[in-house]
C-alpha positions as CSV (number, residue, x, y, z in Angstrom):
1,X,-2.6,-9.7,9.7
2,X,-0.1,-11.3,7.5
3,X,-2.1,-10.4,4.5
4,X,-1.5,-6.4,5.6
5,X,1.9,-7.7,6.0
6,X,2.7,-8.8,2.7
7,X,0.6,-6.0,1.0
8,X,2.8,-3.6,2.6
9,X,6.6,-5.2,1.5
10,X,5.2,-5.3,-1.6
11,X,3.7,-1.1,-1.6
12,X,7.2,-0.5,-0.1
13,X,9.4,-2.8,-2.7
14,X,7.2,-1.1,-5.5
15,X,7.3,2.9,-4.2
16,X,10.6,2.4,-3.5
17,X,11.5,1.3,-6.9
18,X,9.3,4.1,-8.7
19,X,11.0,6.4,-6.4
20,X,14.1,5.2,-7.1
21,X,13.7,5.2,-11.3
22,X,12.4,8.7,-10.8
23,X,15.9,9.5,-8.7
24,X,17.6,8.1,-12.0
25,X,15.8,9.3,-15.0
26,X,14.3,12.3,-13.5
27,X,11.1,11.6,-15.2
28,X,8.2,12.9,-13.4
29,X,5.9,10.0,-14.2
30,X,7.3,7.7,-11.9
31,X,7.1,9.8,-8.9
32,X,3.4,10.7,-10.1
33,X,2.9,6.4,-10.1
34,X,5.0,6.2,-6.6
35,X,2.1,8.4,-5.2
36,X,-1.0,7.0,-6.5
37,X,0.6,3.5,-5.6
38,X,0.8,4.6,-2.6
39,X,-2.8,6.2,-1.4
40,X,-3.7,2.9,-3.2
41,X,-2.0,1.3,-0.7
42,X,-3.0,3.0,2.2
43,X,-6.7,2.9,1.2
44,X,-6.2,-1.4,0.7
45,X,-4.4,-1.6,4.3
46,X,-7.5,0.5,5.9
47,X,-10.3,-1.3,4.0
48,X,-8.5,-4.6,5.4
49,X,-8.0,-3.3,8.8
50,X,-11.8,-2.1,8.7
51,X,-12.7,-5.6,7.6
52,X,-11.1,-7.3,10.5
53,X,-12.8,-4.8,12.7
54,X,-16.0,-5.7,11.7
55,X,-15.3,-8.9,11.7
56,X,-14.2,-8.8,15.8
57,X,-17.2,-7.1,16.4
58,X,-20.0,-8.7,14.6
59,X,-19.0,-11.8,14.8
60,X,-17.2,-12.4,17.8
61,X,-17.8,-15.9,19.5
């Protein structure tokens, strides 16, 4: 679990700073990147939590 952790401070430091550079320049670019960073995100949190799933239930002691 500390892996999803950190892999989500760093999707939040990173969207938030895209988000906030978009705010500032106005450029729609990074407000493009802040959204594919995100479903990048969220598809790397789910394949991890799927992982672990498996993992409890395959190879549960």
């Amino acid at each position: 679990m500390v892996i999803v952790r950190i892999l989500i401070l760093f999707a939040a430091v990173g969207i938030g700073a895209s988000l906030l550079a978009w705010l500032l320049t106005g450029n729609p670019r990074y407000r493009q990147w802040a959204w594919n960073f995100t479903r990048g995100t969220l598809l790397a949190v789910l394949l991890v939590l799927v992982l672990f799933a498996f993992e409890r239930i395959f190879f549960s002691a």
